[in-house]
Short mmCIF file of the C-alpha atoms (twelve columns), coordinates in Angstrom:
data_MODEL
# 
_entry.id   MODEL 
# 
loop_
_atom_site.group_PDB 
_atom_site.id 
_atom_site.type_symbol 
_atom_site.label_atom_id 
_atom_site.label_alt_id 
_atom_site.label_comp_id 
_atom_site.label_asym_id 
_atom_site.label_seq_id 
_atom_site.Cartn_x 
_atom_site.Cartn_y 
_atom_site.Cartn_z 
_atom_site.pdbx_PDB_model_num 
ATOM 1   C CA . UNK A 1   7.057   29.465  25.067  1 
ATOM 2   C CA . UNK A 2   4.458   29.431  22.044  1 
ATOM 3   C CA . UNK A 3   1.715   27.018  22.409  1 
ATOM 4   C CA . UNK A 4   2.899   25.236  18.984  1 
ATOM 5   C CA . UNK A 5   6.641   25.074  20.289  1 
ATOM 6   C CA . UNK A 6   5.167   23.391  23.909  1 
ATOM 7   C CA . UNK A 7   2.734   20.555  22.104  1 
ATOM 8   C CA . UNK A 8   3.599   20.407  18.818  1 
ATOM 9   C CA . UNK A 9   3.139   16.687  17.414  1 
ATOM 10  C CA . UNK A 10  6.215   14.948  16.158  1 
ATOM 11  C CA . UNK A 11  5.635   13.381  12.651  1 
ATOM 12  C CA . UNK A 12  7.543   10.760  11.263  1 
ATOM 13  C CA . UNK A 13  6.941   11.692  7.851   1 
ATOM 14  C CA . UNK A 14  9.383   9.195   5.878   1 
ATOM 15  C CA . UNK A 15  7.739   8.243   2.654   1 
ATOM 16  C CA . UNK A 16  10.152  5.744   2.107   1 
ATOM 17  C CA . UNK A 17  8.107   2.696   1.910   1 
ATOM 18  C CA . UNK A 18  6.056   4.452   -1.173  1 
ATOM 19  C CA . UNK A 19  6.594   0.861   -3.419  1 
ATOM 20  C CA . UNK A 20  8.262   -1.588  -0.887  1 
ATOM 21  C CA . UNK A 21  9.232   -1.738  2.555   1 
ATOM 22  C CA . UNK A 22  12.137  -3.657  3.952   1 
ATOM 23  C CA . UNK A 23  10.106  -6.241  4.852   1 
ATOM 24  C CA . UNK A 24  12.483  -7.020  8.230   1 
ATOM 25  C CA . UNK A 25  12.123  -4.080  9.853   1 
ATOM 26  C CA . UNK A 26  8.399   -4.403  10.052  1 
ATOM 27  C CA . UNK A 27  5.989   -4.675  12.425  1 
ATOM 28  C CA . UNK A 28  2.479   -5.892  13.241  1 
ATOM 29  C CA . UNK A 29  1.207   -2.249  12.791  1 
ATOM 30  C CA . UNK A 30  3.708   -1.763  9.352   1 
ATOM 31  C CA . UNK A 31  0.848   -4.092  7.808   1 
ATOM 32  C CA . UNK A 32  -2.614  -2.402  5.929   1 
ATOM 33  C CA . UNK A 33  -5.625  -3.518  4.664   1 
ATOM 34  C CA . UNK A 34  -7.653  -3.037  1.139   1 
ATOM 35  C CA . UNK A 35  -10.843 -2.451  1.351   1 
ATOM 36  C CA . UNK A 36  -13.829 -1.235  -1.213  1 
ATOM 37  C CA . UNK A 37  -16.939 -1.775  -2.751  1 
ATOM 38  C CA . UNK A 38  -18.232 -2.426  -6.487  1 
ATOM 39  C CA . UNK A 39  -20.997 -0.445  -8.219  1 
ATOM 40  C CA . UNK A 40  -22.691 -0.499  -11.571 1 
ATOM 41  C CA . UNK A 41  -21.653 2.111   -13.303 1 
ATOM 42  C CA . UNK A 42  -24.880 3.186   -14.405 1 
ATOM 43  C CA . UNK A 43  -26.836 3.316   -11.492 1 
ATOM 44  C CA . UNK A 44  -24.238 3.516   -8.816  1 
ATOM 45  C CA . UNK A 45  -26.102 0.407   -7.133  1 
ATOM 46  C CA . UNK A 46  -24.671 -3.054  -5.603  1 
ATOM 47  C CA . UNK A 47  -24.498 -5.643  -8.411  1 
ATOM 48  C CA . UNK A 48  -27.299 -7.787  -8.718  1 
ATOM 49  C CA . UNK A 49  -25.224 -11.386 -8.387  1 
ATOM 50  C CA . UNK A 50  -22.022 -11.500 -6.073  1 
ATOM 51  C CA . UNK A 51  -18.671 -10.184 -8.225  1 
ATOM 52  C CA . UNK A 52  -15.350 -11.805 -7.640  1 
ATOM 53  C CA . UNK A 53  -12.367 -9.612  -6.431  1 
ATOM 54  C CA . UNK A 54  -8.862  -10.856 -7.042  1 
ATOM 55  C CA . UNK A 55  -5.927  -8.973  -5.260  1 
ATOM 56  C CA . UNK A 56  -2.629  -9.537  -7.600  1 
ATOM 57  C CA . UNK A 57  0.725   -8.233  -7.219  1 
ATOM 58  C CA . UNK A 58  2.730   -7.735  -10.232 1 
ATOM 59  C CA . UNK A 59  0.445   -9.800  -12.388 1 
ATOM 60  C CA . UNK A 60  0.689   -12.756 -10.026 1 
ATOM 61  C CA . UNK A 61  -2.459  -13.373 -7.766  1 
ATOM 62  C CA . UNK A 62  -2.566  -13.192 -4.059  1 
ATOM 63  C CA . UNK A 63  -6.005  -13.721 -2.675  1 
ATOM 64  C CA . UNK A 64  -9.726  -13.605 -4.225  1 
ATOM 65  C CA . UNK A 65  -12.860 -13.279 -2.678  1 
ATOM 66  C CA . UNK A 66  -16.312 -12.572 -3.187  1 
ATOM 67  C CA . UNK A 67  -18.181 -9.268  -2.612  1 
ATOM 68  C CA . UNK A 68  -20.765 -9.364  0.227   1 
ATOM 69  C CA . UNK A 69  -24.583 -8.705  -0.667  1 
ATOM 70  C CA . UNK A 70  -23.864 -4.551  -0.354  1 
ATOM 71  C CA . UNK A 71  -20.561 -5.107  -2.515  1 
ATOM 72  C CA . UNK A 72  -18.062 -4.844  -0.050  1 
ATOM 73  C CA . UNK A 73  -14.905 -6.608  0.092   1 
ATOM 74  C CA . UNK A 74  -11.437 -6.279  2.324   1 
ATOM 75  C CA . UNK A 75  -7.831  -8.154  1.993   1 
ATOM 76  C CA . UNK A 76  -6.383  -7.678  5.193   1 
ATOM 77  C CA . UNK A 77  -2.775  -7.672  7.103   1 
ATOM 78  C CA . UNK A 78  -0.462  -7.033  3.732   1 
ATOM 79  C CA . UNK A 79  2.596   -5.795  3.626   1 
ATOM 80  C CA . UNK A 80  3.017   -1.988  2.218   1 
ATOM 81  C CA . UNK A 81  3.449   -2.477  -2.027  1 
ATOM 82  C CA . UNK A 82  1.593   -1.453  -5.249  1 
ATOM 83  C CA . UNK A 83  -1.323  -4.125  -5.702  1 
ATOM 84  C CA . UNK A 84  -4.000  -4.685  -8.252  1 
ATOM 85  C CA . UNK A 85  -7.464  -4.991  -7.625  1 
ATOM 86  C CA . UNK A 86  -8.837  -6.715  -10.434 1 
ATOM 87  C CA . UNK A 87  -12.619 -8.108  -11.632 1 
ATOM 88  C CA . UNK A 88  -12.740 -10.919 -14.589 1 
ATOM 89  C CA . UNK A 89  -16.235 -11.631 -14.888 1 
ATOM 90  C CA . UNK A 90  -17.642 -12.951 -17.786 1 
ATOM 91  C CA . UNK A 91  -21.170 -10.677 -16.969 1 
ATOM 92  C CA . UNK A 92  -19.286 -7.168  -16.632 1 
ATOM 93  C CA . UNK A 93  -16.407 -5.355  -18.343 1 
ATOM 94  C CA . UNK A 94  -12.407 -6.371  -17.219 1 
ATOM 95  C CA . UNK A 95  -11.410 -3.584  -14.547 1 
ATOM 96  C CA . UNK A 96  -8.063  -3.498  -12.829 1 
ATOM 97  C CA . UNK A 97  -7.310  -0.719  -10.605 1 
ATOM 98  C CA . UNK A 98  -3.808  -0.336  -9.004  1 
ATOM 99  C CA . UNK A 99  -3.980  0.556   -5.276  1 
ATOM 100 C CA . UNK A 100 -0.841  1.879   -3.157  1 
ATOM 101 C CA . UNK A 101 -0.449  0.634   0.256   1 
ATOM 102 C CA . UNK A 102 1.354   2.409   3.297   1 
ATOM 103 C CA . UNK A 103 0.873   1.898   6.428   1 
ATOM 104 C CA . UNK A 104 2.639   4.718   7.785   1 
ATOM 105 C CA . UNK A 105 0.201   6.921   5.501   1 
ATOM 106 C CA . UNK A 106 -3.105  5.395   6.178   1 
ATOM 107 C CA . UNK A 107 -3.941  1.318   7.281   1 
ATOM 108 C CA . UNK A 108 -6.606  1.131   5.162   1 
ATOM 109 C CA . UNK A 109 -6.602  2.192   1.657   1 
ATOM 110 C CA . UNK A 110 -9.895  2.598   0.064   1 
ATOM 111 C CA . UNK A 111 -11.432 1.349   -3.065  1 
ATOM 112 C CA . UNK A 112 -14.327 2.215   -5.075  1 
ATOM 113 C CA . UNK A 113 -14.492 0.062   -8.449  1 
ATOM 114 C CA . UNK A 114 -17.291 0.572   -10.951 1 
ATOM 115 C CA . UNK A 115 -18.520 -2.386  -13.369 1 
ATOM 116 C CA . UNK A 116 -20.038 -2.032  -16.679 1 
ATOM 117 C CA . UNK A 117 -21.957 -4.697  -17.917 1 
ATOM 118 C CA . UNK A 118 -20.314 -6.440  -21.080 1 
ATOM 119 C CA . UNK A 119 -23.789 -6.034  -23.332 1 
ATOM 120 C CA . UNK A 120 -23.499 -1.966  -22.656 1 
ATOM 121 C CA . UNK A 121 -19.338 -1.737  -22.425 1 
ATOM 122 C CA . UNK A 122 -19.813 0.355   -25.639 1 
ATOM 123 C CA . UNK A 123 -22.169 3.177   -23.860 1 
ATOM 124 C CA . UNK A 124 -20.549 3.087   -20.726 1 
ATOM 125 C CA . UNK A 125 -17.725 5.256   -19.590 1 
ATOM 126 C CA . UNK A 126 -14.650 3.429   -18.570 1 
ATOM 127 C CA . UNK A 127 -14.417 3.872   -14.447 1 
ATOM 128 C CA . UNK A 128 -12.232 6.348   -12.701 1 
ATOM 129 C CA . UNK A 129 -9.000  5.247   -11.250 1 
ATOM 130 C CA . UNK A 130 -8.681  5.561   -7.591  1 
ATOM 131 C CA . UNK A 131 -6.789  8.030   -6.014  1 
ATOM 132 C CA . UNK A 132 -3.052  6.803   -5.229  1 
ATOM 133 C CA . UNK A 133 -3.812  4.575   -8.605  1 
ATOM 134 C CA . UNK A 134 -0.141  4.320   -10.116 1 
ATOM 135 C CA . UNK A 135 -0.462  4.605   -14.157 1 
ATOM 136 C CA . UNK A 136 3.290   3.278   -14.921 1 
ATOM 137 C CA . UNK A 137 2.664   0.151   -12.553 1 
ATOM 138 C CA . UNK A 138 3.315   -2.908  -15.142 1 
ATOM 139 C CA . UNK A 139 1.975   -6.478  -14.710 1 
ATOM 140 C CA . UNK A 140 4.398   -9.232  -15.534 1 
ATOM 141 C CA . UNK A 141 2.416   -9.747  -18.719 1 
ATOM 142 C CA . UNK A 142 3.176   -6.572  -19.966 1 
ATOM 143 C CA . UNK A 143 6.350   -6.442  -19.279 1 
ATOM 144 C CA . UNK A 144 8.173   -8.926  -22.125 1 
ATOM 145 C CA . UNK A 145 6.280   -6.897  -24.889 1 
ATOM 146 C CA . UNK A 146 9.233   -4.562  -24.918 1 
ATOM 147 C CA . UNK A 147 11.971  -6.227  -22.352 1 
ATOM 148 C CA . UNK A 148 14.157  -9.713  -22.615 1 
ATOM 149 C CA . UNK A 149 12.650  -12.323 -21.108 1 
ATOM 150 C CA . UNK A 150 15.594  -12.580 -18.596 1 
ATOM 151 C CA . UNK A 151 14.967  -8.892  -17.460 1 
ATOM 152 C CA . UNK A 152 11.618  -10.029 -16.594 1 
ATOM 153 C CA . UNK A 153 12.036  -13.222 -14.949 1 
ATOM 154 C CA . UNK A 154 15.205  -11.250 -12.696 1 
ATOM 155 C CA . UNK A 155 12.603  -8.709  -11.650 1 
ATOM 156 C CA . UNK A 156 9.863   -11.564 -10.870 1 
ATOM 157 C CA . UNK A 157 12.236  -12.888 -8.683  1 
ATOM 158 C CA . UNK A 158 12.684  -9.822  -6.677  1 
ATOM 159 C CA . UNK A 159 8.889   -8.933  -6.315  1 
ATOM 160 C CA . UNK A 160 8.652   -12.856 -5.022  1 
ATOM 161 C CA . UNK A 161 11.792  -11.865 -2.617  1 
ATOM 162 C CA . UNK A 162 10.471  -9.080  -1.836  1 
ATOM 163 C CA . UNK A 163 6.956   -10.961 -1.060  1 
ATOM 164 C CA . UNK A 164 8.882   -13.573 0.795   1 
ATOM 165 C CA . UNK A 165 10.340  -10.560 3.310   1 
ATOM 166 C CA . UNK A 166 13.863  -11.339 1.488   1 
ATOM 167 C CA . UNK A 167 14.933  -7.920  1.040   1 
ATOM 168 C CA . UNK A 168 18.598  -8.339  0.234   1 
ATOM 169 C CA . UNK A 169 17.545  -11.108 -2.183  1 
ATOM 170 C CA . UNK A 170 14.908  -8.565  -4.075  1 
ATOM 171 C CA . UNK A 171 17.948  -6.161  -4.309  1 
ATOM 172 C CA . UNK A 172 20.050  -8.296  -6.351  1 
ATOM 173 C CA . UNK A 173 17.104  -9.126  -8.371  1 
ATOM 174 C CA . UNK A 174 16.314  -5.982  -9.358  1 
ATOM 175 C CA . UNK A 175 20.387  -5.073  -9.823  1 
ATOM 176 C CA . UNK A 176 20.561  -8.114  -12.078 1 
ATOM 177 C CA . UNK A 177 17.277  -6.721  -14.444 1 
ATOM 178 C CA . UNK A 178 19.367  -3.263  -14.378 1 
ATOM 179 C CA . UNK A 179 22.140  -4.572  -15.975 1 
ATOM 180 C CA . UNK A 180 20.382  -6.276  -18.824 1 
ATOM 181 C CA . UNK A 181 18.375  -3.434  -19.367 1 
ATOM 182 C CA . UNK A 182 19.425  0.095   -17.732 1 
ATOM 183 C CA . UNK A 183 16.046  1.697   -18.846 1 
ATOM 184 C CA . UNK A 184 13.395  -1.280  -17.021 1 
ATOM 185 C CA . UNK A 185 12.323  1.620   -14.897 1 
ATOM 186 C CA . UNK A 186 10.229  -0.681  -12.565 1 
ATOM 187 C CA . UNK A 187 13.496  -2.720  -10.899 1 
ATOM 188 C CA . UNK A 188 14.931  0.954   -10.665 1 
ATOM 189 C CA . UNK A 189 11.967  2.283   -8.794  1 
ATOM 190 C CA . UNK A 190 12.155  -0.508  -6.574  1 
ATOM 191 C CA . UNK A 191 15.708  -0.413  -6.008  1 
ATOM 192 C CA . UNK A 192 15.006  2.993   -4.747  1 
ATOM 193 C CA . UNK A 193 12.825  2.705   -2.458  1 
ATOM 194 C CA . UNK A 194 15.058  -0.314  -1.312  1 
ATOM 195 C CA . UNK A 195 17.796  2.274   -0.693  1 
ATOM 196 C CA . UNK A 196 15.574  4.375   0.923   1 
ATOM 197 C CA . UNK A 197 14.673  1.972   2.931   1 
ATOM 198 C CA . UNK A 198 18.207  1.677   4.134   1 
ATOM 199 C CA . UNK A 199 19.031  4.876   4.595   1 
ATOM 200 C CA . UNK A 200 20.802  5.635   0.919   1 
ATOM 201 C CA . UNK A 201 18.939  8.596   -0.094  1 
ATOM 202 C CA . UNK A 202 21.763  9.329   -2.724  1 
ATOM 203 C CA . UNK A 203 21.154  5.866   -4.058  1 
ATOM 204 C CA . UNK A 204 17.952  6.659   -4.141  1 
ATOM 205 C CA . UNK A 205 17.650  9.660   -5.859  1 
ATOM 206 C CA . UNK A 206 19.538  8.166   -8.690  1 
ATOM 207 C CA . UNK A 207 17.698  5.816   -9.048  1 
ATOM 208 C CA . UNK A 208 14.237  7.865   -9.071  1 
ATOM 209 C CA . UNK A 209 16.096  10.419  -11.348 1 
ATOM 210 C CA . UNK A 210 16.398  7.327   -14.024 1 
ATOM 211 C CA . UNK A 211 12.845  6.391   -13.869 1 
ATOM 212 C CA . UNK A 212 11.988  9.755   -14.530 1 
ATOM 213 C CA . UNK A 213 14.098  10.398  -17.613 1 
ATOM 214 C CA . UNK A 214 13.602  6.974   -19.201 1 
ATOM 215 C CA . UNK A 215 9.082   7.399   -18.503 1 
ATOM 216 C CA . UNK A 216 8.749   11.259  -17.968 1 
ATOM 217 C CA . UNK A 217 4.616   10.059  -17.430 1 
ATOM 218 C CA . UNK A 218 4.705   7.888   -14.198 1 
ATOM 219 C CA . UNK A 219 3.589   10.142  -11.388 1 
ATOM 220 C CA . UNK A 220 4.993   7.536   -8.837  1 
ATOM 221 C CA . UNK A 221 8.493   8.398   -9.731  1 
ATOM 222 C CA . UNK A 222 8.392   12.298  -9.180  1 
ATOM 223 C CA . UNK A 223 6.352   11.558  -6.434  1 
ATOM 224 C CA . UNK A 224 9.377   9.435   -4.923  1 
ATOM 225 C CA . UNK A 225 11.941  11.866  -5.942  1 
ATOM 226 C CA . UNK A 226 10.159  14.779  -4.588  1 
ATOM 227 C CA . UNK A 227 10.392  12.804  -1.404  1 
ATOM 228 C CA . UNK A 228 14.115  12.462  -1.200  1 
ATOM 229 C CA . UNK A 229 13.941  16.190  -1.858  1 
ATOM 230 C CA . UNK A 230 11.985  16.677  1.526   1 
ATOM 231 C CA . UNK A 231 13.794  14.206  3.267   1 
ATOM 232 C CA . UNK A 232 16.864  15.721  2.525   1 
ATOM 233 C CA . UNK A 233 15.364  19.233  3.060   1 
ATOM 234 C CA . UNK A 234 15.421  20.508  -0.313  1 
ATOM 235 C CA . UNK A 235 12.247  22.174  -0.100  1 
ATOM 236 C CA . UNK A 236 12.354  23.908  -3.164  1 
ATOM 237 C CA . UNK A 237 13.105  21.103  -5.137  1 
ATOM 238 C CA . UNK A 238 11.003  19.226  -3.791  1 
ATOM 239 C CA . UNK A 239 8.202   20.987  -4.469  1 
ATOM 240 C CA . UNK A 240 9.045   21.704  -8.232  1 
ATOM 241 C CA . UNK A 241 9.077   17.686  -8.446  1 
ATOM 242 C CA . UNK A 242 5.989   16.300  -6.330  1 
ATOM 243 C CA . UNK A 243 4.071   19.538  -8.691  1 
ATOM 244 C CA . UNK A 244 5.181   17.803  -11.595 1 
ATOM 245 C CA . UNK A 245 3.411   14.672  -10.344 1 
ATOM 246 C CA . UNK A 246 0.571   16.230  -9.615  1 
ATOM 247 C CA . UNK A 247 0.382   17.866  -12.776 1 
ATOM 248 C CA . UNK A 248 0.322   13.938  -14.076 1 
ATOM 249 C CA . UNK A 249 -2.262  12.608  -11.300 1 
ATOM 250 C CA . UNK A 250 -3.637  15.645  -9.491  1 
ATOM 251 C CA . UNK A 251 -5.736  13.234  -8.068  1 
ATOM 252 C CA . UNK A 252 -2.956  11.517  -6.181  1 
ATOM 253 C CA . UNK A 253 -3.822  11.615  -2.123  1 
ATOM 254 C CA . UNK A 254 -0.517  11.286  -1.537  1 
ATOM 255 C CA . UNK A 255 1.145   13.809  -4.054  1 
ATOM 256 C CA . UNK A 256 -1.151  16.530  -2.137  1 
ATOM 257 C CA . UNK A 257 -0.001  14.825  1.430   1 
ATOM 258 C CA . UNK A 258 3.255   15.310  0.202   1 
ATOM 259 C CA . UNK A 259 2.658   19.071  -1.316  1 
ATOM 260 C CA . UNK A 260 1.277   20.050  1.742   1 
ATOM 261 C CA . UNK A 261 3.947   19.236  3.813   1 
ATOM 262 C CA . UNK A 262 6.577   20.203  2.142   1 
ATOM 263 C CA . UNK A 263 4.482   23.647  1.973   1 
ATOM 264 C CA . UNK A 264 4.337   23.979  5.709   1 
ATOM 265 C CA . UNK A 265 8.343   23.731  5.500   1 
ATOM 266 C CA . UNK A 266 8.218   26.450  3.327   1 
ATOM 267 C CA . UNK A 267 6.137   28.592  4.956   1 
ATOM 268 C CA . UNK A 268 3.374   28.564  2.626   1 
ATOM 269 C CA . UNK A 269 0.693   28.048  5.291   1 
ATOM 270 C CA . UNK A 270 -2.907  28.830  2.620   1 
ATOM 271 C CA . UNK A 271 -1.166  26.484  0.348   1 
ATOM 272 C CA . UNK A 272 -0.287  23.523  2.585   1 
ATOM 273 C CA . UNK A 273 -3.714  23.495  4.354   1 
ATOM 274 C CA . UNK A 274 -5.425  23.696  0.673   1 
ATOM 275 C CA . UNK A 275 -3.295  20.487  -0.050  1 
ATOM 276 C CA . UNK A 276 -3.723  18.365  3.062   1 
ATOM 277 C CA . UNK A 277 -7.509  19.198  3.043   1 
ATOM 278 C CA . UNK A 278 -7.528  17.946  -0.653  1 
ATOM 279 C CA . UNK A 279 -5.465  14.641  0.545   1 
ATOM 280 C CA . UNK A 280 -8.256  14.149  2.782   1 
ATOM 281 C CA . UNK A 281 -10.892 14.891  0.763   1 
ATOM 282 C CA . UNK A 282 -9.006  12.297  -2.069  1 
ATOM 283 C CA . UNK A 283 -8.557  9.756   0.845   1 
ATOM 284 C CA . UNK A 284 -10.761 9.817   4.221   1 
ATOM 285 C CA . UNK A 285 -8.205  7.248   5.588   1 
ATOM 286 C CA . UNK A 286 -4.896  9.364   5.342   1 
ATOM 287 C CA . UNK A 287 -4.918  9.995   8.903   1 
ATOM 288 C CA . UNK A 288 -1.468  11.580  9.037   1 
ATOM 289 C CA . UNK A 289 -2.652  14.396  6.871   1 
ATOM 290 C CA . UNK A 290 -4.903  15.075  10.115  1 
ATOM 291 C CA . UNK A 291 -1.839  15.536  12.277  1 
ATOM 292 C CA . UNK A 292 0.221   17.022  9.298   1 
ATOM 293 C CA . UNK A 293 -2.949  20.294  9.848   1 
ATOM 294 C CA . UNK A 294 -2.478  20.171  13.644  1 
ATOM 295 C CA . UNK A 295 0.835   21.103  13.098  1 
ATOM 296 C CA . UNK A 296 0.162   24.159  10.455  1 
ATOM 297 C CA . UNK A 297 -2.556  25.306  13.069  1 
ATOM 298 C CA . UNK A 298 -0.181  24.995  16.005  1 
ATOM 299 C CA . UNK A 299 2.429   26.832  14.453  1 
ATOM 300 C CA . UNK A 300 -0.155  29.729  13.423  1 
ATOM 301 C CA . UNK A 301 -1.467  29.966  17.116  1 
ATOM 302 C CA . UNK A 302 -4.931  28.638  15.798  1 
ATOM 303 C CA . UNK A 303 -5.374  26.650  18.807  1 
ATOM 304 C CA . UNK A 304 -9.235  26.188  18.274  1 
ATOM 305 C CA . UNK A 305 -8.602  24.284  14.823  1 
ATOM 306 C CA . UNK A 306 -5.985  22.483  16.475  1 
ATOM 307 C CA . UNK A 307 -8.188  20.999  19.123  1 
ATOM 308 C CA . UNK A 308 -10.985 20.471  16.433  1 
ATOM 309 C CA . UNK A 309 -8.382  18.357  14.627  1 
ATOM 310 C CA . UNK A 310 -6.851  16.587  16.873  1 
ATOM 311 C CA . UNK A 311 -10.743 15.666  18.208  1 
ATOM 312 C CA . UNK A 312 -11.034 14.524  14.954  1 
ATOM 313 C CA . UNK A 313 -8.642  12.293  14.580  1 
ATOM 314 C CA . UNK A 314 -9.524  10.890  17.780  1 
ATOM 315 C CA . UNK A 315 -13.111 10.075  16.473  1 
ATOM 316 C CA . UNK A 316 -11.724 8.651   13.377  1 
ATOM 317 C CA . UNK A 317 -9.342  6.721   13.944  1 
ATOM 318 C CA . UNK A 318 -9.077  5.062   17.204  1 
ATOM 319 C CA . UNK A 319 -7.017  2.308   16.594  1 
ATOM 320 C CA . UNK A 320 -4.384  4.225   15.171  1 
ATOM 321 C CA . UNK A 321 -1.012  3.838   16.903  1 
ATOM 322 C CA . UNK A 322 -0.521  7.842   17.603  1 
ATOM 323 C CA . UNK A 323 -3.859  7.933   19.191  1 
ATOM 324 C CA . UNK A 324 -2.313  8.186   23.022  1 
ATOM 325 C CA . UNK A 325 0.266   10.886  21.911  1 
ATOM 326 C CA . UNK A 326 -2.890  12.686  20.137  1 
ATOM 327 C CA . UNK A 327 -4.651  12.090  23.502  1 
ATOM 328 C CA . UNK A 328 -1.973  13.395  25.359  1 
ATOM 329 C CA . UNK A 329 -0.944  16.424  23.380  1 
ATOM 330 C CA . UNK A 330 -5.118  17.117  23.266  1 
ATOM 331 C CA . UNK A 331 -5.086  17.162  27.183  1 
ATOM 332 C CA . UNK A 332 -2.216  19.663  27.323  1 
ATOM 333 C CA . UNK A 333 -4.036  21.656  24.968  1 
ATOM 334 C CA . UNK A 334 -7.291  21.677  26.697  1 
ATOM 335 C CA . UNK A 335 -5.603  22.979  30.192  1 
ATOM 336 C CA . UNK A 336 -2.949  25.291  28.789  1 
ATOM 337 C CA . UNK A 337 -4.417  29.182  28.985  1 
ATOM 338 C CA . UNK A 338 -5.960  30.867  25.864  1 
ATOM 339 C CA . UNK A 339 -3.368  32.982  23.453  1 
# 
């Protein structure tokens, strides 16, 4: 028996929770933290004065904090979602930068927010959005410049339910802002990912298919389609869709997590390790995209770059709830005989 067919690692790879998780089935370790750090613009360099941070979620505000002295800040133990991390300081330039969580991804997803001061806003370039950053993601502002105000307050009541861990409640919500208004693509992305969630990948992809053809520009929604693809082991499909989200935000961690799995399915080994080394590259964090290479190398007989990864991941993230099947499948390694 192969080497990759004796230790190969196991990956649960269900991108289900890419919005919202069903908030019952979680536990302790389905929670992630935020973390980051500002910098001027210009120089790169901690502000000068301590900048407030405010995490929101849909519009609505969650927690605030100050930066620390080297411009660090963290919210901690939240449940997987899209959130905002947003400065409103009257000495520096508005910035709002939306931030996907998922803990079965990554814990910790990673933030790096530039500030321009409000006297040079005009000379400044605006900051790059961080990787993961979702560009359809509405705030609940936004939202009744081109939707009823019922359609809005029904879908506020589902983000609160689905805040609240209510995830039958959020459901009905988002049904309800449906029927007013078929094409309020943000209920319908949620749905989906509610169905998914449950287990309804047909739901789901109709759902995800509707986002799509009513805003053809939110990477998120090929993203979550391509992943219904993969989960449903249309390989080909899905890699036609999670391209054309990359082709919207090739920056996307996740979009070249996702490419590079669903490249190892298809056998396109240069191509998948090119995408999960670009995933890491995008996001240091994504710690399955470590295992997702063991895998590729396993299957190729590279046992040396298996090792290396798997060492790797042991170094980097040791509190990681794989770690003691890493350790494990590492030990086998180490005392099964060369190829």
């Amino acid at each position: 028996m192969s080497t990759a067919a004796q230790f190969k690692i196991f990956l649960c790879i269900s991108f289900v929770c890419f919005l919202l998780f069903s908030a019952p089935a979680l536990r302790a370790q389905d929670t992630g933290d935020i973390a980051g750090e500002v910098r001027l613009s210009s120089t790169g360099a901690f502000p000068p004065q301590k900048v407030m941070v405010t995490l929101q979620i849909h519009g609505a505000a969650l927690d605030s904090m100050y930066c620390d002295n080297e411009g660090r800040f963290a919210f901690y133990d939240l449940l997987p979602n899209f959130y905002s991390v947003t400065i409103d300081s009257e000495d520096y330039q508005p910035v709002r930068v939306t931030v996907v969580l998922n803990p079965k991804i990554s814990r910790t997803s990673y933030v790096r927010i530039s500030i321009v001061p409000k006297e040079k806003a005009a000379a400044e370039k605006p900051p790059d959005a961080a990787s993961g950053s979702n560009p359809f993601a509405i705030n609940a502002a936004d939202s009744g410049k081109s939707f009823p105000p019922e359609v809005k307050k029904e879908y506020d009541a589902g983000v609160k339910a689905d805040g609240q861990g209510k995830a039958d409640e959020a459901i009905r919500h988002y049904q309800k802002a449906i029927d007013l208004a078929p094409d309020f693509y943000p209920a319908r992305n949620n749905l989906g990912v509610h169905y998914m969630g449950k287990g309804d990948l047909k739901g789901a992809e109709e759902e995800f298919t509707q986002v799509i053809k009513v805003h053809q520009s939110d990477a998120a929604a090929y993203f979550n389609l391509g992943n219904v693809y993969y989960l449903t082991k249309r390989y080909d499909d899905a890699a036609r869709t999670i391209q054309d989200g990359l082709r919207r935000d090739p920056t996307s961690a996740l979009g070249n997590f996702l490419m590079g799995a669903v490249s190892i399915r298809l056998g396109q080994n240069d191509a998948a390790e090119r995408y999960l080394r670009r995933a890491i590259e995008l996001d240091p964090s994504m710690s399955r995209a470590h295992l997702e290479l063991v895998n590729l190398y396993l299957q190729q007989q590279k046992k040396k770059e298996a090792v290396d990864e798997l060492k790797s991941f042991e170094k980097l993230f040791p509190l990681d709830p794989l770690l003691p099947q890493v350790k494990a499948t590492l030990a086998k390694l180490n005392t099964s005989p060369a190829n």
